[in-house]
C-alpha positions as CSV (number, residue, x, y, z in Angstrom):
1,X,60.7,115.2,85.1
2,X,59.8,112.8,88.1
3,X,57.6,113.5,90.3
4,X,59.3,115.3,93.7
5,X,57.5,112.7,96.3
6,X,58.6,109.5,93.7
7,X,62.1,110.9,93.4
8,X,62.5,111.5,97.2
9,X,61.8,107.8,97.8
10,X,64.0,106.6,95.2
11,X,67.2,108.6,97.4
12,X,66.4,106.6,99.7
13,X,66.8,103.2,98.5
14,X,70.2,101.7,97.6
15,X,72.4,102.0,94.4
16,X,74.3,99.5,92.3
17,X,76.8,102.6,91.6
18,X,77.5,105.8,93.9
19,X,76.1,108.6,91.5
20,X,77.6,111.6,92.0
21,X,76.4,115.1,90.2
22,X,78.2,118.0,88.7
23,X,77.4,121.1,86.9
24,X,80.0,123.3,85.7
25,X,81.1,125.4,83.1
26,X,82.7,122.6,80.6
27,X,82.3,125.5,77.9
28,X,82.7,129.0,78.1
29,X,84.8,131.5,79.9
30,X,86.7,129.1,82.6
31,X,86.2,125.6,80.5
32,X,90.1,125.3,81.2
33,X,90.2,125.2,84.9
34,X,87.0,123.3,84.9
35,X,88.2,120.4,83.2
36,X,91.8,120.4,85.0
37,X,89.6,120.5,88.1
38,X,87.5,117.6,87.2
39,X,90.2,115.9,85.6
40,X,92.0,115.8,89.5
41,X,88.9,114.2,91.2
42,X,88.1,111.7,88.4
43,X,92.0,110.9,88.9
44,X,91.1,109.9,92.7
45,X,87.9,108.6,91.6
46,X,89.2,106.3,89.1
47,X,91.6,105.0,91.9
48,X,89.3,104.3,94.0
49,X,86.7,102.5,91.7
50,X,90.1,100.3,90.3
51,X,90.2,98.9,93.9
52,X,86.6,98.3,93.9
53,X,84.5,101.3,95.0
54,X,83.3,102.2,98.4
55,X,81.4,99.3,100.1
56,X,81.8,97.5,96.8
57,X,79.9,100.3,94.8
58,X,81.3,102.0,92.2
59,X,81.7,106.0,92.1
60,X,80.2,107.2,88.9
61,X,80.3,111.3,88.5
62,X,77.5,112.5,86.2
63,X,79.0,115.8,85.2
64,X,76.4,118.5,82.6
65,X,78.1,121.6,81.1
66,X,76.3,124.9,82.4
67,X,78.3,127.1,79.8
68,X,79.1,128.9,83.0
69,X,75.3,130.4,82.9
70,X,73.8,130.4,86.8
71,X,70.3,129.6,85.4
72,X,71.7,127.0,83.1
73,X,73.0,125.7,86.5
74,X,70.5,125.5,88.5
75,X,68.6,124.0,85.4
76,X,71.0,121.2,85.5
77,X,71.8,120.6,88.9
78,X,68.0,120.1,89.5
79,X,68.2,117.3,86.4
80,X,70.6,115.7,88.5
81,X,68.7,115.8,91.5
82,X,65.4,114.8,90.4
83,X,65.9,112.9,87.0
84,X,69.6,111.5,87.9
85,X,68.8,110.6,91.1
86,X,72.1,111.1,92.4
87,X,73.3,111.0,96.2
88,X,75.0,114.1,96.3
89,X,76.2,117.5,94.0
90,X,79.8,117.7,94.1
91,X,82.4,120.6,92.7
92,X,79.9,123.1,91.3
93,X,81.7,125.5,89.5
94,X,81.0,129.5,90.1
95,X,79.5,131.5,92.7
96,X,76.1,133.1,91.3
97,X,76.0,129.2,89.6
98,X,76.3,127.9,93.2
99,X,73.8,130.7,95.1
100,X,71.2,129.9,92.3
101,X,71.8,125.7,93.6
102,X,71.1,126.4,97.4
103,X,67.7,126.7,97.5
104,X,67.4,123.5,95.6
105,X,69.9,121.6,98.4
106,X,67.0,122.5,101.2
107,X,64.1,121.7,98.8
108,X,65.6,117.9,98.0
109,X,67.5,117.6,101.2
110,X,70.6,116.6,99.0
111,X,74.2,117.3,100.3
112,X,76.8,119.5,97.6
113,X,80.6,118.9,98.4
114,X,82.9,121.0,97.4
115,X,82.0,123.7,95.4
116,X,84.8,125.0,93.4
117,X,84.2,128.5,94.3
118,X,85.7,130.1,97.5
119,X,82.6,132.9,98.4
120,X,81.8,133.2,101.7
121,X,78.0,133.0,100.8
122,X,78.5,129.8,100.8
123,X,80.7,129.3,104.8
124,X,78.2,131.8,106.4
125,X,75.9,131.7,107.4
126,X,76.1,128.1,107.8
127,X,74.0,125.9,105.1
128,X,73.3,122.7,106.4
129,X,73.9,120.6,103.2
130,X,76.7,122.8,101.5
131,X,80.6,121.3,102.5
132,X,83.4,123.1,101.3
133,X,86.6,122.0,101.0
134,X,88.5,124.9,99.8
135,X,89.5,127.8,101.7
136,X,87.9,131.7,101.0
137,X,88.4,134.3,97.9
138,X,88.1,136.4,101.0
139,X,91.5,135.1,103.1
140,X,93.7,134.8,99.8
141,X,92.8,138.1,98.4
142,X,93.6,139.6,101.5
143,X,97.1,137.6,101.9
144,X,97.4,139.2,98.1
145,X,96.9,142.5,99.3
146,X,99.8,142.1,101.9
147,X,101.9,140.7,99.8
148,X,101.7,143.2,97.7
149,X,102.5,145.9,100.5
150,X,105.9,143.8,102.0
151,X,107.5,143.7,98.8
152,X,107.0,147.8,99.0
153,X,104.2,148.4,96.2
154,X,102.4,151.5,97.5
155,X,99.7,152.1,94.9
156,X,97.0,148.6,93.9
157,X,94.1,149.4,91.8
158,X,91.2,146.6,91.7
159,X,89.3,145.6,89.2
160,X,86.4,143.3,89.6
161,X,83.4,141.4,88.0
162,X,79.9,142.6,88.6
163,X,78.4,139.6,90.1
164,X,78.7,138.3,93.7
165,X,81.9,136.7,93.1
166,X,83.7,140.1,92.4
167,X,81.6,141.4,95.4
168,X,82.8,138.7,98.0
169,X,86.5,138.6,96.6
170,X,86.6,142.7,96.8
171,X,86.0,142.5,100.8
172,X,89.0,140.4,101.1
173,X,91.3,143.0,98.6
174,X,89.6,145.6,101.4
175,X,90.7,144.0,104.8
176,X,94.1,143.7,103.3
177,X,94.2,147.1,102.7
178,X,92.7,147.9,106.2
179,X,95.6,145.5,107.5
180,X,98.6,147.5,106.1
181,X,97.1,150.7,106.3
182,X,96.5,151.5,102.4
183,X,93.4,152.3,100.7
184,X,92.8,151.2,96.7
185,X,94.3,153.3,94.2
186,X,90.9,152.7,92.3
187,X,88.2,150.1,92.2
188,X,86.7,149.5,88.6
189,X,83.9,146.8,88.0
190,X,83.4,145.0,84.8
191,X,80.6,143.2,83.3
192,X,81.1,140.0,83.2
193,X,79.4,138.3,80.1
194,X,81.2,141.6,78.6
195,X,83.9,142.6,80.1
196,X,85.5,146.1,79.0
197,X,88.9,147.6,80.4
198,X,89.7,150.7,78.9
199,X,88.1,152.6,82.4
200,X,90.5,149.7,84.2
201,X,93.7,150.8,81.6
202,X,93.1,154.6,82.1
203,X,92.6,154.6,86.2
204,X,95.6,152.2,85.8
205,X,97.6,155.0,84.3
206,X,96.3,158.4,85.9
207,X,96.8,156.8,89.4
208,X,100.3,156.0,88.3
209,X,99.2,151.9,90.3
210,X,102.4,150.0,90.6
211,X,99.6,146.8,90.8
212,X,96.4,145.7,89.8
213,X,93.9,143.0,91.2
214,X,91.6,141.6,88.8
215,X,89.0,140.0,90.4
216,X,87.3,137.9,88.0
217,X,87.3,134.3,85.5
218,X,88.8,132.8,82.8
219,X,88.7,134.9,79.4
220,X,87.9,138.3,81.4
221,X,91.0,138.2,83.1
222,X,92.6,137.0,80.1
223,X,91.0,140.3,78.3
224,X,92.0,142.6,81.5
225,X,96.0,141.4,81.1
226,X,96.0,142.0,77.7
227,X,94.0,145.7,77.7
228,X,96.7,146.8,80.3
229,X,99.7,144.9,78.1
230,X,98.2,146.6,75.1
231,X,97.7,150.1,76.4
232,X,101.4,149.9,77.3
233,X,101.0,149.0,81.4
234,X,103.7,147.0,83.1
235,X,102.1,147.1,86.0
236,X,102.2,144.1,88.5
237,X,99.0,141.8,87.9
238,X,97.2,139.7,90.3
239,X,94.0,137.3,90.1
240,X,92.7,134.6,92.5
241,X,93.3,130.8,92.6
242,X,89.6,130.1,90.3
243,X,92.2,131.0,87.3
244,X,94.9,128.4,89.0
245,X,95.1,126.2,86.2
246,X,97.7,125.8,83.4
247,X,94.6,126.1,80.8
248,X,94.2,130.1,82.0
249,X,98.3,130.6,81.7
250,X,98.3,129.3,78.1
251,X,95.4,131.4,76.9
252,X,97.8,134.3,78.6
253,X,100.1,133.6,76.1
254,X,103.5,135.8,75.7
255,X,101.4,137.8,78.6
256,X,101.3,134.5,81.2
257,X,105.3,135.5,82.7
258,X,105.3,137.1,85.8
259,X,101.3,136.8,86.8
260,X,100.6,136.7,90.7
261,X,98.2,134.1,91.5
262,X,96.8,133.2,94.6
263,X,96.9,129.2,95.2
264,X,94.9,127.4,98.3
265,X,96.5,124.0,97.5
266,X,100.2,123.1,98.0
267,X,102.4,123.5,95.5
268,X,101.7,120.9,92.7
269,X,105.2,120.3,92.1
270,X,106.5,120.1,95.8
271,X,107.2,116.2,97.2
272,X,107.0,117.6,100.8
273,X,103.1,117.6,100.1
274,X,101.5,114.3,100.6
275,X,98.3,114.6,98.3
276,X,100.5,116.4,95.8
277,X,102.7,113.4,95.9
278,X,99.6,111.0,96.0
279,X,98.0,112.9,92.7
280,X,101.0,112.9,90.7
281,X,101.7,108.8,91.2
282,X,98.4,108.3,90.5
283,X,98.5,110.8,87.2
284,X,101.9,109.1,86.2
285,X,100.2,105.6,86.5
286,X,97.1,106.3,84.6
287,X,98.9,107.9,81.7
288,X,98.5,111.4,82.0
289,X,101.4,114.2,82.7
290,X,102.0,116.5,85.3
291,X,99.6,117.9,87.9
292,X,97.9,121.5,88.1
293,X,96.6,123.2,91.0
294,X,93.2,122.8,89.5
295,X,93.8,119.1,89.5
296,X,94.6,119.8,93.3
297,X,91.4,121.3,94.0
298,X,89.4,118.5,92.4
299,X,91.4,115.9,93.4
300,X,91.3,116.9,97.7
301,X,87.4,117.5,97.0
302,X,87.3,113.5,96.0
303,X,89.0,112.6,98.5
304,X,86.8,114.1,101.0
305,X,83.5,112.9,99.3
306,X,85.0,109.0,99.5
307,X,85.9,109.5,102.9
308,X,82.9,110.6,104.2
309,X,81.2,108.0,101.9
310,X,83.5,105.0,103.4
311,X,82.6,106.4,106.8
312,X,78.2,106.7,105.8
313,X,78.3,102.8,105.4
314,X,77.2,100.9,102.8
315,X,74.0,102.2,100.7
316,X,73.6,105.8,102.1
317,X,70.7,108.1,101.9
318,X,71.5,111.6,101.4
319,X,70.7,112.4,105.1
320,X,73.3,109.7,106.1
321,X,76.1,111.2,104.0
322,X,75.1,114.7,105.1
323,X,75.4,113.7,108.9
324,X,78.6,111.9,108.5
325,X,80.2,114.8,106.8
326,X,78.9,116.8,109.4
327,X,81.0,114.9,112.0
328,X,83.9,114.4,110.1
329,X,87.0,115.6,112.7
330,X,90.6,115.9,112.0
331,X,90.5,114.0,108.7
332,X,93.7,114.4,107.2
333,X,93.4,114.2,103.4
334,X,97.0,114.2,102.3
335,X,99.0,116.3,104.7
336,X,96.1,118.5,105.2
337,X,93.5,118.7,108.0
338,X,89.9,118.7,107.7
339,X,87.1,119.5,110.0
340,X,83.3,120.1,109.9
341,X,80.7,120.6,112.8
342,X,77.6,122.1,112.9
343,X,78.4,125.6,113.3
344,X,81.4,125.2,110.5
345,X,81.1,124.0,107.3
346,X,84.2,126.2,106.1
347,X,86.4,123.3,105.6
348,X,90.4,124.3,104.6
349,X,91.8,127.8,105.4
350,X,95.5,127.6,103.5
351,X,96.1,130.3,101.2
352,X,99.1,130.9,99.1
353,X,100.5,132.6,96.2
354,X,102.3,131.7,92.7
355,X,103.5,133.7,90.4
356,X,104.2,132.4,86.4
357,X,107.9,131.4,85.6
358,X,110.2,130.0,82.7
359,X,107.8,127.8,80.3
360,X,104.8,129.4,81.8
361,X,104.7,126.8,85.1
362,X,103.8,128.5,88.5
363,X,105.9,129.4,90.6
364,X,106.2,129.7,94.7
């Protein structure tokens, strides 16, 4: 590994590509979303190098599989840093993946866009050289919650990982329930490397829950639906928009129809969305089919990090792209508005749901 001083100097000093790093779980648990996710930015990226790069540079996106492992993560991330060189992290899959990265962002002074994870660890309080894009687990589990209480359910249960994601989502599920004046039917926790639900499938049914949340990724929601689909449950389902991709419906198989998921994109399949519109002309052209929500969420992350590239000038350091992101204002990104300062680094606030339809396709 390089020395810290040598590879300090050498983020200083210009590029003949853009070099861009990424650790995320491309095996494991949520390897579904994660590609879909990557898939949409290198979609953006691709464009964007096809016309010639920023400032004449190209955009290359070093990406490292973490197996969805937060050690394994920060492992990586600091391979990219110091061995890579590269200007900035970008769409870091996971929350306890992206609390075990911080540190290393104030240590090397190196920016990370977009995180593909919604915890508010990461919006307060404020970290200088973290950008998100997306919006909170906190604000769409809590527009979950009230969904669920217009439509008339009465009884939610919650079941949730044992790591700081389920621990930031669950305070969400909580103000919902503080918001229409209901308290859970039940709040389980799961481990998440292994995940059991017969305590979820049993509080399920002794509570009589018309609903469940499952806070949680990938597989162990996967396992969740299926316990409560095996132990007889009809119950209503919900999970959050980090299991928004058509990768996690399919592994639902004949259990996908009639999922709730929450969604902080537009809908991928509506033309009065101009980034939805922009990703799936650029999809059709390069060959590829249609557009997830995942794709979405990588693809609007891209187009931030070129933007605030374009704007850093030509041959940034990692201070320059940090302080231009910092003073991005009103940047609209496709129909949707994005604004940083110093005191906010928060980014998007839309929140939406979906639910699984005919041929397993969200719905809204």
């Amino acid at each position: 590994m390089l020395p810290l001083l040598f590879a300090t100097t050498l983020a200083t000093t210009s590029h003949a590509e853009v070099l861009i790093g990424q650790t995320s779980g491309f095996t494991g648990s949520v390897a579904a979303s994660v590609k879909e996710t990557t898939d949409g930015a290198r979609l953006y990226l691709d464009s964007v190098n096809k016309a010639g790069g920023v400032h004449g540079e190209k955009i290359k996106l070093i990406s490292l599989d973490d197996k969805f492992d937060p050690k394994l993560a920060a492992e990586n991330a600091k391979t990219l840093i110091v061995d890579n060189n590269v200007l900035a992290l970008f769409l870091t899959r996971g929350t306890p993946h992206n609390q075990a990265i911080m540190p290393l962002l104030t240590e090397h002074r190196v920016p990370l866009i977009a995180p593909s994870t919604g915890a508010m660890v990461l919006h307060k309080p404020v970290h200088p050289w973290l950008f998100n894009v997306r919006a909170t687990y906190q604000r769409e589990a809590e527009r979950a919650v009230r969904h669920l209480s217009l439509i008339g359910i009465e009884k939610i249960g919650v079941a949730q990982v044992d790591d700081s994601f389920g621990a930031d989502a669950v305070v969400g599920v909580m103000a919902g329930f503080a918001a229409v004046g209901k308290t859970a039917a039940f709040v389980e926790k799961f481990d998440r490397a292994h995940p059991d639900f017969k305590a979820t499938v049993a509080k399920t049914q002794s509570t009589s829950a018309q609903a469940v949340i499952i806070l949680g990724s990938g597989q162990a929601v996967v396992d969740g639906v299926t316990a409560l689909r095996d132990g007889g449950s009809r119950v209503q389902i919900v999970t959050l928009s980090n299991n928004a991709s058509s990768g996690f419906v399919a592994s639902l198989g004949k259990n996908a129809r009639g999922i709730i998921v929450g969604q902080v994109f537009p809908y991928e399949r509506s033309r009065n969305a101009a980034i939805v519109t922009e990703a799936q002309t650029l999809s059709t052209a390069q060959g590829h089919g249609d557009i997830t929500p995942a794709m979405v969420e990588g693809f609007a992350g891209a187009k931030v990090l070129v933007e605030a590239l374009r704007r850093a000038g030509p041959h940034p350091t990692r201070q320059k792209l940090r302080d231009t992101l910092e003073n991005l204002q009103k940047v609209n990104i496709g129909g949707l508005e994005i604004s940083y300062s110093p005191t906010d680094h928060s980014g998007l606030d839309f929140a939406d749901l979906s639910i699984v339809g005919e041929g397993n396709r969200f719905v809204r």
